[in-house]
C-alpha positions as CSV (number, residue, x, y, z in Angstrom):
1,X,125.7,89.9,60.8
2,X,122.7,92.0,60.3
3,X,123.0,95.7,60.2
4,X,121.5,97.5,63.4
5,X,118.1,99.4,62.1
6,X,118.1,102.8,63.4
7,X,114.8,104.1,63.5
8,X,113.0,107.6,64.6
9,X,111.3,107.2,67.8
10,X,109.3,110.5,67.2
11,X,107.8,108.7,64.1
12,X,106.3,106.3,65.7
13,X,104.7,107.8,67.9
14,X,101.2,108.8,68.4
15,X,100.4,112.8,68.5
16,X,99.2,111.9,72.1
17,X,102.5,110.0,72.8
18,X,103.9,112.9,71.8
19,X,102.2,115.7,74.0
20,X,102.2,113.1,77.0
21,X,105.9,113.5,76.6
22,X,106.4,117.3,75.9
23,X,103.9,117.2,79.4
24,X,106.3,115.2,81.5
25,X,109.2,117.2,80.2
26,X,107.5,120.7,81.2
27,X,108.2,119.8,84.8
28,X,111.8,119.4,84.2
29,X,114.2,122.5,84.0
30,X,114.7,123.7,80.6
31,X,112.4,121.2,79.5
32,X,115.2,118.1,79.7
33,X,115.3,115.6,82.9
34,X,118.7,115.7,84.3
35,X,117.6,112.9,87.3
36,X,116.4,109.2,86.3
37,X,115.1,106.7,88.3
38,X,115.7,102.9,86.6
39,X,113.3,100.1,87.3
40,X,112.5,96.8,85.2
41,X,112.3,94.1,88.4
42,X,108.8,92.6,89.5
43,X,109.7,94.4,92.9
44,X,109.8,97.5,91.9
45,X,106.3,98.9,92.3
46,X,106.6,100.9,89.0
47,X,106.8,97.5,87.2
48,X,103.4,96.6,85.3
49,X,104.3,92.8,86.9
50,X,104.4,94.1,90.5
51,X,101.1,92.9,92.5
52,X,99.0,95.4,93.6
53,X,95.2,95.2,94.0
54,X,92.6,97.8,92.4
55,X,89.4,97.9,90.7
56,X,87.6,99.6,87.9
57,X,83.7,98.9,87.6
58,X,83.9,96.3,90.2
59,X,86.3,95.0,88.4
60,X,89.5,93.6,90.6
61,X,93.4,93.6,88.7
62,X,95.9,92.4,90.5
63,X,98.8,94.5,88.0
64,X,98.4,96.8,85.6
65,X,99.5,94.2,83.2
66,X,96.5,92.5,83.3
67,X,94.2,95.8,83.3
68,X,96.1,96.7,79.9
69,X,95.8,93.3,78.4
70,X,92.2,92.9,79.2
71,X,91.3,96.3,77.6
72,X,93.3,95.4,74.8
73,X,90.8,92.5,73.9
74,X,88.1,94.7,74.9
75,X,89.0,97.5,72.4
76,X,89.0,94.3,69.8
77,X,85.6,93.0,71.0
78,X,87.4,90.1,71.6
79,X,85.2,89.0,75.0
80,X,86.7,85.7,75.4
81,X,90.0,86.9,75.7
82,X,89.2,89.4,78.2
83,X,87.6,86.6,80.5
84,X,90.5,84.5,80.3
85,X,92.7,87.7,81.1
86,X,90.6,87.9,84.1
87,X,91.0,84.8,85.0
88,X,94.9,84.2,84.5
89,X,96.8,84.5,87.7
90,X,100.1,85.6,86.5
91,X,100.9,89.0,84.8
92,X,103.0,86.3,82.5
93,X,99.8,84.6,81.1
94,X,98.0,88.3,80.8
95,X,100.6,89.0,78.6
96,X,100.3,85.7,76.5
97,X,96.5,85.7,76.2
98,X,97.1,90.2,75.1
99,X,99.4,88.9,72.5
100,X,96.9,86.1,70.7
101,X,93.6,88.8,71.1
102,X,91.4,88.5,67.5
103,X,90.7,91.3,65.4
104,X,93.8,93.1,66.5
105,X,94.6,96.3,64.6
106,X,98.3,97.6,65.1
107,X,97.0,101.5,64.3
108,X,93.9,101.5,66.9
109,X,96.3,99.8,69.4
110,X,98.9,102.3,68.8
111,X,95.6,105.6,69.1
112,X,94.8,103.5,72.8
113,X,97.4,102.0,74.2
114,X,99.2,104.7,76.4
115,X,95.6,106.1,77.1
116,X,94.9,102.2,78.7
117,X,97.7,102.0,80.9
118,X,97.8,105.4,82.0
119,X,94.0,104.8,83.5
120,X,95.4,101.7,85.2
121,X,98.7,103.0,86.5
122,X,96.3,106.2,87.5
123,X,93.9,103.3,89.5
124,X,97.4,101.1,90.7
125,X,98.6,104.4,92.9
126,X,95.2,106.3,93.9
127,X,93.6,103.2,95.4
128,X,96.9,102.3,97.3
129,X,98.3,105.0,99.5
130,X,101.5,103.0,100.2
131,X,102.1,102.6,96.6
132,X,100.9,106.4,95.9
133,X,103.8,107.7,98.7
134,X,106.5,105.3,96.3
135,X,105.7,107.2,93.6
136,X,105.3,110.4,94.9
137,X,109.4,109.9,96.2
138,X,110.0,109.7,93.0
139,X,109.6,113.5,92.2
140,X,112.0,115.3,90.0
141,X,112.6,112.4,88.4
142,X,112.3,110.6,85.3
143,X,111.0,107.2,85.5
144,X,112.7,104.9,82.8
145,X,112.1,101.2,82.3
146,X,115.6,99.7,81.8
147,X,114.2,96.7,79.7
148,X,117.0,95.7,77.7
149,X,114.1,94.1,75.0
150,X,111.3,96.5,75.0
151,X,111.9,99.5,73.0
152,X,108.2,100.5,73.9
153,X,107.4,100.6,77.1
154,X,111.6,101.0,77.7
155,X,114.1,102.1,76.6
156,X,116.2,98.9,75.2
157,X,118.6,99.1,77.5
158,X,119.6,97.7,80.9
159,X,120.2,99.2,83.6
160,X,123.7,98.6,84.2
161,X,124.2,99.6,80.9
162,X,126.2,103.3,81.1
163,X,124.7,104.6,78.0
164,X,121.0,104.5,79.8
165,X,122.3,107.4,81.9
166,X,122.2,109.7,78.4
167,X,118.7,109.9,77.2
168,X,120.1,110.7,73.8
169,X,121.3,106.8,73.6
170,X,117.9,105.0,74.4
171,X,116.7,102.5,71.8
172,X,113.4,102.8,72.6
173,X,110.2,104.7,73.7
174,X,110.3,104.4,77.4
175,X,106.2,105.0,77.4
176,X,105.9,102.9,80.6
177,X,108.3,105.9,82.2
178,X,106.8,108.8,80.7
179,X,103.1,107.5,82.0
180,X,104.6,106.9,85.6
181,X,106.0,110.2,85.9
182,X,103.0,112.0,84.5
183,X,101.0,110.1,86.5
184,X,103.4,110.9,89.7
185,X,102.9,114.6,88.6
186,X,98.8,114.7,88.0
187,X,98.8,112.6,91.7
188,X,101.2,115.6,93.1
189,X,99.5,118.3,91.9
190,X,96.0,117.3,93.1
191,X,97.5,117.0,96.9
């Protein structure tokens, strides 16, 4: 049996990640959330699978997924992959076609990648006012993606797992969360 790898989460991260996370934690007392809110489902609206409808230069997404994906290739120059993106009809294939996009280069994905989906989650719950009020119930929380294999964009851990209640024991990035809740804040403070 292999040995579990422990890694540093603060090493790899991006010096954005990092200030987008010292932000969210700023609206928390003493700096630390003590209130989480779990998601991972399709349902949920805070999943980047949930359908939703928005648009960027006449541009319609129907998740965030796909917005994400097709700026990946875009960010690669990779033009056919961004078409098909458009034209895939599940956030499933969106995330197939991201994964094969040419020319990919792990550091400039890492320098854009939360930048990306924070513009799309930004578009997701301004252009939809039913979607902007879920969100905006969520305040005073922490918004944390219980997916169990995504140390990412979640933590790498389910949510009836008890150790996700200690943010000490996550296994992974939780990015997704910390762009939601950021996100939930900017949208708050400009009503």
């Amino acid at each position: 049996m292999a040995a579990k790898q422990a890694y540093s989460t603060s090493s790899i991260l991006t010096s954005s990640e990092n200030e987008l996370i010292q932000r969210v934690h700023s609206h928390f007392p003493n700096n630390e959330p003590n209130k989480f809110h779990f998601f991972y489902r399709t349902a949920s609206p805070f999943s980047n699978f949930h359908p939703c409808s928005f648009s960027e230069n006449e541009i319609q997404f129907h998740t965030t997924e796909q917005y994400m994906m097709y700026h990946k290739a875009k960010l690669f120059n990779d033009n056919e992959t961004a078409e098909g993106i458009l034209q895939a009809t599940t956030p499933a294939d969106c995330k197939a076609l991201g994964r094969i996009v040419k020319n990919f280069d792990e550091q400039l994905w890492m320098d854009n990648r939360t930048r990306i989906l924070s513009n799309g989650i930004y578009l997701k719950f301004t252009e939809n006012d039913q979607l902007k009020q879920v969100l905006l119930k969520q305040y005073g929380s922490l918004l944390v993606e219980a997916a169990a294999n995504d140390g990412i964009w979640g933590v790498g851990l389910k949510q009836d797992n008890p150790l996700i209640e200690k943010r000490s024991n996550w296994k992974g990035l939780n990015l997704l969360g910390y762009i939601l809740t950021d996100t939930l804040h900017r949208i708050y403070d400009q009503n």
